[in-house]
VEXZALO-423650 format. One record per residue (C-alpha): residue number from 1; y negated, z, x. Coordinates in steps of 0.05 Angstrom, whole numbers. Each point is the difference from the previous one (the first is absolute). Layout:
! VEXZALO-423650
nr;yy;zz;xx
NUM;Y;Z;X
...
***
This chain:
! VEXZALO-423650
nr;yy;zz;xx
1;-450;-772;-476
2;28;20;70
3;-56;-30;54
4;30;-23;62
5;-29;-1;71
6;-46;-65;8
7;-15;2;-72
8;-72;-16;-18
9;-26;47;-57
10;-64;-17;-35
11;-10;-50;46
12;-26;54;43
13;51;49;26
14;54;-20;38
15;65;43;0
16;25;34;61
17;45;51;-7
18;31;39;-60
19;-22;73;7
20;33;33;-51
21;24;-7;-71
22;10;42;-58
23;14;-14;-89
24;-59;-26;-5
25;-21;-51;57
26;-3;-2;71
27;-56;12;61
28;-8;-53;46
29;-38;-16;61
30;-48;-60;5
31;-49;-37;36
32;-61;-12;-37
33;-11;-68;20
34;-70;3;-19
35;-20;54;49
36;54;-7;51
37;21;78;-8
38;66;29;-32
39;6;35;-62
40;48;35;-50
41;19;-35;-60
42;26;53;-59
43;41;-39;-52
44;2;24;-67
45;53;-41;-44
46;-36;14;-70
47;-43;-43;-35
48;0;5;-60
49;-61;6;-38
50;-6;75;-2
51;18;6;78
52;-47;-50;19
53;-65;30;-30
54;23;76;36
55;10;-39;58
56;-65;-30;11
57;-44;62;-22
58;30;37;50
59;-5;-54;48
60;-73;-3;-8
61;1;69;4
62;33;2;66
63;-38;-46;31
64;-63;43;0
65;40;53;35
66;-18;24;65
67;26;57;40
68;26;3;81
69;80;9;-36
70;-2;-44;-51
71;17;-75;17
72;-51;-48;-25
73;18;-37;-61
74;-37;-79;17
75;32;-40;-53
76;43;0;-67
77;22;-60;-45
78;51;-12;-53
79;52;-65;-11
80;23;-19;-53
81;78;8;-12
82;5;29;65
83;-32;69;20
84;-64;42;18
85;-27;12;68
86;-38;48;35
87;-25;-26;69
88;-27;65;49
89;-4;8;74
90;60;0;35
91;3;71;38
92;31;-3;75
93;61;56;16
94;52;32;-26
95;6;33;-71
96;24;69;2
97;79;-22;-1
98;-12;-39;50
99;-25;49;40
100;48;55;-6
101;52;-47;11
102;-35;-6;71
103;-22;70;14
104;38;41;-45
105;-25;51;-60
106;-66;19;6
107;-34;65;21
108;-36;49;-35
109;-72;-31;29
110;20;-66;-7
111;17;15;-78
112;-67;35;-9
113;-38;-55;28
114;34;-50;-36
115;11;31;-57
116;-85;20;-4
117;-20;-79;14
118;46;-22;-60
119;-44;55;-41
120;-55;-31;22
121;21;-63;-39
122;26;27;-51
123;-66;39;-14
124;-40;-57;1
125;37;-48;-42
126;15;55;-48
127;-78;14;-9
128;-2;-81;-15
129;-37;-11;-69
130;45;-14;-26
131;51;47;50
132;56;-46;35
133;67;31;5
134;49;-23;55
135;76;10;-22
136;35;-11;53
137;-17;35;63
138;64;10;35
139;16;-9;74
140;5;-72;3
141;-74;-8;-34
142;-36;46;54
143;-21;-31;69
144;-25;24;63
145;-43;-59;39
146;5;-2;84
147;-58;42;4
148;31;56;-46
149;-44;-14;-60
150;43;17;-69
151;2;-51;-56
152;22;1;-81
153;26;-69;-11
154;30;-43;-59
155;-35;5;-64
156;48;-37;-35
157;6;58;-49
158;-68;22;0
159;-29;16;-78
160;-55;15;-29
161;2;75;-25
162;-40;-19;-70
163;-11;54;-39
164;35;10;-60
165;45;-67;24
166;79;-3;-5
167;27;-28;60
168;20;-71;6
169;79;2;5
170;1;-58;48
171;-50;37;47
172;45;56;0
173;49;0;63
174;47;54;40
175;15;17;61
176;67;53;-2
177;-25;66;31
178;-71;-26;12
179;-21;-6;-73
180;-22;62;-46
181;44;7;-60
182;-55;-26;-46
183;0;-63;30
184;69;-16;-31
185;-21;8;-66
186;-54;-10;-48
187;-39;58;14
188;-64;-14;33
189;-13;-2;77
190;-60;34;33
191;-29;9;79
192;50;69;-9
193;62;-62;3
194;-37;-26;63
195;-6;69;22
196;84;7;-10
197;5;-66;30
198;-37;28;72
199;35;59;-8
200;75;-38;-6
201;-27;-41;54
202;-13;52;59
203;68;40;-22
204;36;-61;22
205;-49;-20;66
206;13;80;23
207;84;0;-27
208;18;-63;6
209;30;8;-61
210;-27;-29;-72
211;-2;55;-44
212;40;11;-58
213;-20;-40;-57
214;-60;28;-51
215;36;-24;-63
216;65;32;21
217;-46;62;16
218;-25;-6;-78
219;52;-18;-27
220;60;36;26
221;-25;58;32
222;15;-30;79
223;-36;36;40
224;-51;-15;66
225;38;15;53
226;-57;41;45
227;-29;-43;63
228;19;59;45
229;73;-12;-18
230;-2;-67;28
231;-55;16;59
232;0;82;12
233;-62;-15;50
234;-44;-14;-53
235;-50;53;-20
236;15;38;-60
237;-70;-13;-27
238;-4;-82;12
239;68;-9;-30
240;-27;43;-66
241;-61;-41;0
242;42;-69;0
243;50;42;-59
244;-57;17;-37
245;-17;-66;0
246;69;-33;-31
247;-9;51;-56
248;43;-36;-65
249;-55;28;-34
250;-74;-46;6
251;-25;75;-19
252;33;32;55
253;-29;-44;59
254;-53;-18;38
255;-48;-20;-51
256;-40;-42;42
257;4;-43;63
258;-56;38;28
259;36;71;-19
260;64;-21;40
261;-36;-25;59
262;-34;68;3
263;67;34;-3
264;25;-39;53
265;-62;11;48
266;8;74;-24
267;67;4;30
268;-34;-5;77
269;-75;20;4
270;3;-22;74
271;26;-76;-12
272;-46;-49;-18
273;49;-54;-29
274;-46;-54;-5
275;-17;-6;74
276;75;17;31
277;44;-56;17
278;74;-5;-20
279;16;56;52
280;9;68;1
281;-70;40;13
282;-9;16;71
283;-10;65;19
284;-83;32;4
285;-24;2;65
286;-6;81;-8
287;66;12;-18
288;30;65;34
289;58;-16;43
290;63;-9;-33
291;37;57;-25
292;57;28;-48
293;-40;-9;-69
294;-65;-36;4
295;-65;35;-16
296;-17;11;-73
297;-64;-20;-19
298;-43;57;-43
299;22;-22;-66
300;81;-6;22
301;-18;72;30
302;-33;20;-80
303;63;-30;-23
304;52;44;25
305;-42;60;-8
306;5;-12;-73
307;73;-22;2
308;4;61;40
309;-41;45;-53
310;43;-32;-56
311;72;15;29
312;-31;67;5
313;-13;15;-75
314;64;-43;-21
315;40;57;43
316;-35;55;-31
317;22;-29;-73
318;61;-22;16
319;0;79;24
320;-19;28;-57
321;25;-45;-44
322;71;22;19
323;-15;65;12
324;-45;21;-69
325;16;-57;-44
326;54;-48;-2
327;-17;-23;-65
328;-52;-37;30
329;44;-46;42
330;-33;-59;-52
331;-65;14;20
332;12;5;69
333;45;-71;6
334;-59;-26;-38
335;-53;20;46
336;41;-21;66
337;8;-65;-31
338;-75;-15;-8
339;-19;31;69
340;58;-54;28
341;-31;-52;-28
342;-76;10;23
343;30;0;73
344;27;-61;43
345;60;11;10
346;60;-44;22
347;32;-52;-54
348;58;32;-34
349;67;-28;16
350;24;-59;-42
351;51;16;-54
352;76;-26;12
353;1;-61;-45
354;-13;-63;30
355;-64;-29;-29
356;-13;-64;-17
357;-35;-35;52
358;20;-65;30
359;-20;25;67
360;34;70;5
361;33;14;51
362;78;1;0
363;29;50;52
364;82;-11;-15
365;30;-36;46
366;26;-71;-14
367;79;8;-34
368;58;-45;41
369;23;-53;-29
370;71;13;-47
371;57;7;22
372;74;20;-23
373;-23;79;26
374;-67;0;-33
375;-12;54;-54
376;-31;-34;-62
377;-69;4;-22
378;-20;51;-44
379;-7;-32;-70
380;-80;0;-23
381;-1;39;-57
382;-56;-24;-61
383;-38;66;1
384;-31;31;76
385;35;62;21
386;-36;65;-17
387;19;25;70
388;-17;-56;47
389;-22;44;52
390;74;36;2
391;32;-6;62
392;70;-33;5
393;65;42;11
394;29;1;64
395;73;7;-24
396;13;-81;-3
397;-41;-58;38
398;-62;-14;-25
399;3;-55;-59
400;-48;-59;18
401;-60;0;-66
402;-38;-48;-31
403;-68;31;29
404;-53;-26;42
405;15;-72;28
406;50;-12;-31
407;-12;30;-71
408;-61;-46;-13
409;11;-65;-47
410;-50;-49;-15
411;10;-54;-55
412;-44;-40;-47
413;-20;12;-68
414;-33;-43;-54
415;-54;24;-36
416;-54;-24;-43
417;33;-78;20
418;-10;20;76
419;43;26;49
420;-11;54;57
421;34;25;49
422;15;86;-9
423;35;50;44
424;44;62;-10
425;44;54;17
426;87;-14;-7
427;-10;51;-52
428;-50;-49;-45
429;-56;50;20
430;-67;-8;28
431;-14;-70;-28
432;-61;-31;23
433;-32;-62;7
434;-6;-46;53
435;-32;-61;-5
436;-50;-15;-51
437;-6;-80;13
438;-44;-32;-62
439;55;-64;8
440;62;56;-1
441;50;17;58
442;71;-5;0
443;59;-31;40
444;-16;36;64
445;35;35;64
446;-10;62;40
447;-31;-11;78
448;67;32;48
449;-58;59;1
450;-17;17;-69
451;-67;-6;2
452;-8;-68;-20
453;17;-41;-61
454;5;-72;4
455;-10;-30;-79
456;-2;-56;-45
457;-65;-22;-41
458;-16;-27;-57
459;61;38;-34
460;-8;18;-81
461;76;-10;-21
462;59;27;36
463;-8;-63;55
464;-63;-26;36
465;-36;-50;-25
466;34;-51;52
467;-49;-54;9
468;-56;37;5
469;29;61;38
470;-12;27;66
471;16;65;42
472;-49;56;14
473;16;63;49
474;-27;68;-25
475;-4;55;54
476;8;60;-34
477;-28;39;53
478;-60;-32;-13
479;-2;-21;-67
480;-17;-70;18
481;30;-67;-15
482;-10;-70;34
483;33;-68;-8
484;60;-22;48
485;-14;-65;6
486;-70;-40;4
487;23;-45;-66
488;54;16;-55
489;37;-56;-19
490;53;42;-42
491;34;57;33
492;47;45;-28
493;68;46;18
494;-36;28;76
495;51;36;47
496;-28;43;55
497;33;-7;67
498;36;65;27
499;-38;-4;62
500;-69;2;-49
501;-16;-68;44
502;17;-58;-55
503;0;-18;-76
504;46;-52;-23
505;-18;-18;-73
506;14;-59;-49
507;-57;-49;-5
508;-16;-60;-42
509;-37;-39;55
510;47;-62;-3
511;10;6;-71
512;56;32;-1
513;30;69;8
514;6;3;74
515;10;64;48
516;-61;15;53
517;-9;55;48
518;-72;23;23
519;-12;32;66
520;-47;50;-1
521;-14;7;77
522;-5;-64;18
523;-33;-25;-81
524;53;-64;-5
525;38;-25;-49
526;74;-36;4
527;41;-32;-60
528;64;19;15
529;39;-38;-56
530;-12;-69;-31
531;19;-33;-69
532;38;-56;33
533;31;31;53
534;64;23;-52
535;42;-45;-43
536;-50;-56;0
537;32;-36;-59
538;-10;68;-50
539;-67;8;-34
540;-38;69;-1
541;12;20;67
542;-47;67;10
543;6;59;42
544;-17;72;-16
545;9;73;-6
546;-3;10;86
547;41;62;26
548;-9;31;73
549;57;24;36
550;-8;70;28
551;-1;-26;73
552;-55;-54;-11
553;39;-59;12
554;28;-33;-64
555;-30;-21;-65
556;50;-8;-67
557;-40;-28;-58
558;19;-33;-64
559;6;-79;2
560;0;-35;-67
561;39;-63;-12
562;-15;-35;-69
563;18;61;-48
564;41;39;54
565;-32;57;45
566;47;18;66
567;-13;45;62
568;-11;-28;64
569;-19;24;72
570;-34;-26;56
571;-37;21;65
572;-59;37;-18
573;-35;-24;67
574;-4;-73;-12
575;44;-13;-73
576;60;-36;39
577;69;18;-12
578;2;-15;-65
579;61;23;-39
580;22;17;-69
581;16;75;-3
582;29;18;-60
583;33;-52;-51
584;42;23;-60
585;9;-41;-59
586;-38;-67;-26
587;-21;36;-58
588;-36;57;15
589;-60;8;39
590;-15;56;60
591;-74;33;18
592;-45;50;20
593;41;27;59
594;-15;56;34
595;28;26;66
596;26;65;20
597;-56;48;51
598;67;4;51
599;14;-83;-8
600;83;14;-25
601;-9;-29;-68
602;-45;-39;-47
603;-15;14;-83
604;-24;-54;-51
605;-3;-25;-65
606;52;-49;-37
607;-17;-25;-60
608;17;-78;-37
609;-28;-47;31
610;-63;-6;-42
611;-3;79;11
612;-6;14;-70
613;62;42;-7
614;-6;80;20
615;5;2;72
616;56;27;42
617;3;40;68
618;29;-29;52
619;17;24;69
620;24;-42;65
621;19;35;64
622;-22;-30;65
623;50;-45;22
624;49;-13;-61
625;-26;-66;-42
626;25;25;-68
627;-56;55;-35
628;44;49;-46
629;-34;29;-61
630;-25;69;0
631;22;38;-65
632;-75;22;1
633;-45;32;-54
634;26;-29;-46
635;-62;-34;-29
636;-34;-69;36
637;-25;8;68
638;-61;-40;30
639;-48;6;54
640;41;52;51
641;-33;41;38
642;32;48;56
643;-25;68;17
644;-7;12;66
645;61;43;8
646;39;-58;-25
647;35;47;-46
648;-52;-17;-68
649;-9;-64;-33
650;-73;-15;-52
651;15;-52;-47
652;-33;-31;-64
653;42;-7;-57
654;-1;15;-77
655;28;41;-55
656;-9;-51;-49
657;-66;27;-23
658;-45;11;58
659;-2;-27;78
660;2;60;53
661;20;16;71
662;66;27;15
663;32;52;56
664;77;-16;19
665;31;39;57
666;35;-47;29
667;58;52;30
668;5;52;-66
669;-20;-57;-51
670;-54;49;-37
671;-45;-44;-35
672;-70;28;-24
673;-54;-20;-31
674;-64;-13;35
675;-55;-18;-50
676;0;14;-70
677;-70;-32;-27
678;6;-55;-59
679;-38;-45;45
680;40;-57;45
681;9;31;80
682;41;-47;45
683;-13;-16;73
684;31;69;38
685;-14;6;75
686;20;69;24
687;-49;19;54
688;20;8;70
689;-5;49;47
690;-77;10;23
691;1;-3;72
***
């Protein structure tokens, strides 16, 4: 159950604000009308019987808890056929997000402090009898208080670490490049996940990137890409410490809390990062006067007397090595590569593939629209090229590729009854994860900037559940996810606004299909179309499927009138202007449109007008009335989606035995094939250019 503000819970907490939301619940804020001071209320959705016991042993548990950043856990209850909940103090300032959003990444003395205070927590509810594991400390779950003080919050996935005890799959959650890879499965989870979790979460606070993925780091061999890639003025030895600490292996980090707090301490002998504020250190009183390299203190001196010493007997192997015995060249690569390694040194370089990360940065610039002159895109081909590092010739024009921005796909895919939203290359490459909603996730758009999805939940078939549906927006800088609107009343087919300002979205509110846009700035919502504003005497009058132009200014959407569907248009601004945009034959039924990045021409479906028959693609040029059909793939076409370029088109269609997603180049008329799993993938949204 969603709670809305003014809602009474318990007859004791009354609802504020929504905080956040995630699979399994939502955090709200309160006033506990009791004691006249606000509070956080952590909504757990399960309760079943199972669920419920956990839930109040490690309620009880919690409430006993006491430590200066930890929030205090005052009150927990169950109700029946509707959820659990967790009532805590409600800790005053921003979470970490929040505040690099306002003062950008932080610094290395910021990360130590921070990162040493989280420790702090961590030790202590880890050394709980029985220990309390977090799982899910990412940046959105850290806070710093106006006076600077540094507090772990939401224990909404908090468990008991029982020995010899499976994990409860229910309790079990993830957060894309926060979680360790064990989480995902059915492996157990120890304070070494917590420690992965920290770890994840000061990469990101110091990049302001989330790192790649652990699973895809398990499973397919992605690599870390090194902090000092991202943010070069970051030690050597405090970006190794936060590596060592998002180890894939358990065995391979930190093993403790406690160990990597001491590492991070280690990495500065002179900062005391419980007693700094969120500043840079300032200088000690007897510093010398500035000069070219600052003073070394006696150990940095021991340091490079040693490097000094070992560069010294490397030369003299190297020496005789090549001058006595160059059969020892094994030994000697051997040896060089262990005395590398025992040193700080900078990050190596990152390899040429792109890795899969929703955050990474995309350096090509952003292709112009088509035109009659442009060259076509290069076809994706199923397998990566061996050489993707190989520099183009220089004999022709550079062809445009399917990398970066533009070579990035997400769609949905059903598994296990549920869907979820996944990402990859043009190639079919790199597939990952990105949502991992408990209800599902489908029937979703891109944000103008590619870093945000807006999405559709409850969704366990190949449509939301429509009268229970709502939208959610995942930041996939972040990792987080919170609820557009305050109550869902069954939401489905969002469209983000080119200008990133507005969502316009079909909505059930009136109870009927019926096209609303959201502004985000200003949080208000407009109904733009109306069941009786069209052909009053014809039953069934709904409006769907909402397409932005490129400029902003005009919406064309699906109207259905008893069992025909037709395109229409109107202002985007205020719905006027009204006007049927596309109208073919009584029999047949048009949907699903899709416009053109440079606004020329628009692409849907045609199918009979129960759209049961294989559908058809259809193309009308801005400005004629009658659409012409496109000789296409050759095979039904739904759910167009452009590339960027305007050159690709993603599609779902079939071969008769399985549902995939489709590549047509829209200029050569290449067709490839995306996906190739036996499970059902529909939905594509190629990604835009990040900005």
């Amino acid at each position: 159950m969603s709670l809305g503000q003014g809602n009474l819970l318990n007859n004791r907490y009354r609802i504020i604000e929504i905080l956040g939301r995630g699979g399994m619940g939502a955090v709200y804020r309160a006033i506990d009308e009791s004691l006249g001071v606000d509070v956080a209320v952590k909504e757990n959705l399960f309760t079943t019987e199972d669920y419920a016991r956990q839930f109040r042993m490690e309620a009880i548990i919690m409430a006993n808890m006491r430590h200066p950043n930890l929030p205090r856990v005052t009150d927990h209850f169950v109700l029946d056929g509707q959820g659990q909940y967790l009532v805590m103090d409600y800790v005053e300032g921003d979470d970490l997000r929040q505040h690099i959003e306002k003062h950008g990444t932080l610094s290395e003395a910021e990360a130590i402090r921070i990162g040493a205070a989280v420790c702090d927590a961590l030790t202590y509810l880890h050394t709980r009898k029985p220990p309390i594991l977090h799982r899910d400390i990412k940046l959105g779950n850290v806070k710093i208080t106006p006076d600077g003080n540094v507090v772990l919050v939401d224990f909404g996935l908090a468990k008991q670490a029982w020995e010899h005890e499976e994990t409860l799959t229910g309790a079990r959650a993830m957060t894309p490049g926060y979680s360790p890879p064990e989480q995902y499965g059915s492996a157990r989870t120890d304070a070494r996940s917590d420690v992965y979790s920290l770890g994840a979460t000061l990469y990101a606070a110091i990049t302001g990137i989330v790192p790649e993925d652990s699973l895809m780091r398990a499973v397919d061999g992605v690599d870390l890409t090194p902090i000092r890639k991202h943010k070069p003025a970051i030690s050597p030895r405090l970006a190794s410490v936060i590596e060592k600490a998002m180890e894939v292996s358990p065995s391979n980090r930190y093993q403790t809390a406690a160990e990597f707090k001491a590492a991070l301490l280690g990495v500065n002998e002179d900062t005391n990062p419980l007693r700094e504020t969120l500043q840079e250190p300032p200088e000690p009183a007897s510093s010398p006067a500035p000069s070219p390299t600052p003073t070394a203190s006696r150990k940095q001196r021991g340091s490079c007397l040693s490097m000094f010493f070992w560069v010294f007997i490397l030369t003299l192997i190297v020496t005789a090595g090549i001058v006595f015995n160059p059969q020892n060249q094994p030994f000697l690569s051997l040896f060089i590569t262990e005395t590398a390694t025992s040193t700080p040194t900078a990050s190596p370089a990152p390899t040429a593939t792109w890795t899969a990360t929703p955050e990474s940065s995309i350096s090509n610039p952003p292709t112009p629209a088509p035109s009659a002159t442009l060259t076509p895109t290069a076809l994706p081909s199923p397998t990566p090229s061996a050489t993707p590092s190989e520099k183009e010739t220089t004999v022709a024009p550079p062809t445009p590729t399917l990398t970066g921005g533009s070579g990035e796909i997400a769609y949905a895919l059903i598994e296990n009854r549920v869907a979820q939203i996944y990402l990859a290359n043009a190639d079919g490459s790199n597939v990952r994860q990105l949502t991992n909603d408990l209800n599902g996730a489908c029937n979703f758009d891109w944000s103008p900037d590619g870093r945000q999805l807006v999405y559709v939940s409850p969704c366990n078939a190949k449509a939301p559940q429509y009268p229970n549906s709502t939208l959610y927006i995942f930041d996939l800088d972040t990792g987080n996810t919170r609820p557009l609107l305050e109550t869902g009343r069954g939401e489905f087919d969002p469209a983000w606004s080119p200008d990133g300002q507005k969502i316009a979205f079909t909505s059930m509110r009136d109870g009927t299909w019926q096209i609303y846009v959201f502004n985000l700035e200003t949080s208000t919502l407009t109904q733009l179309t109306f069941a009786e504003e069209v052909l009053r005497s014809r039953a069934n009058n709904q409006s769907r499927y909402p397409a932005w132009s490129p400029d902003g200014k005009t919406l064309i959407y699906t109207v259905r009138l008893g069992a025909e569907y037709q395109l229409w248009k109107m202002n985007a601004e205020d719905g006027s202007e009204k006007a049927l945009l596309v109208y073919t034959v009584p029999t047949v039924s048009d949907y699903l449109p899709a416009w053109s990045p440079d606004g020329t021409f628009i692409l849907f479906s045609q199918a009979n007008q129960e759209l049961t028959s294989p559908s058809i693609l259809m193309r009308l040029n801005i400005g004629l009335e009658q659409p012409q059909r496109l000789s296409g793939p050759g095979t039904p076409v739904v759910d167009v989606s452009f590339s960027p370029d305007g050159i690709w088109i993603a599609y779902e269609s079939t071969d008769g035995a399985t549902q995939d997603i489709y590549l047509y180049n829209l200029l050569t008329g290449e067709k490839t094939r995306l996906t190739t799993t036996s499970a059902v993938e529909f939905d594509p949204a190629w990604r835009p250019y990040q900005k």
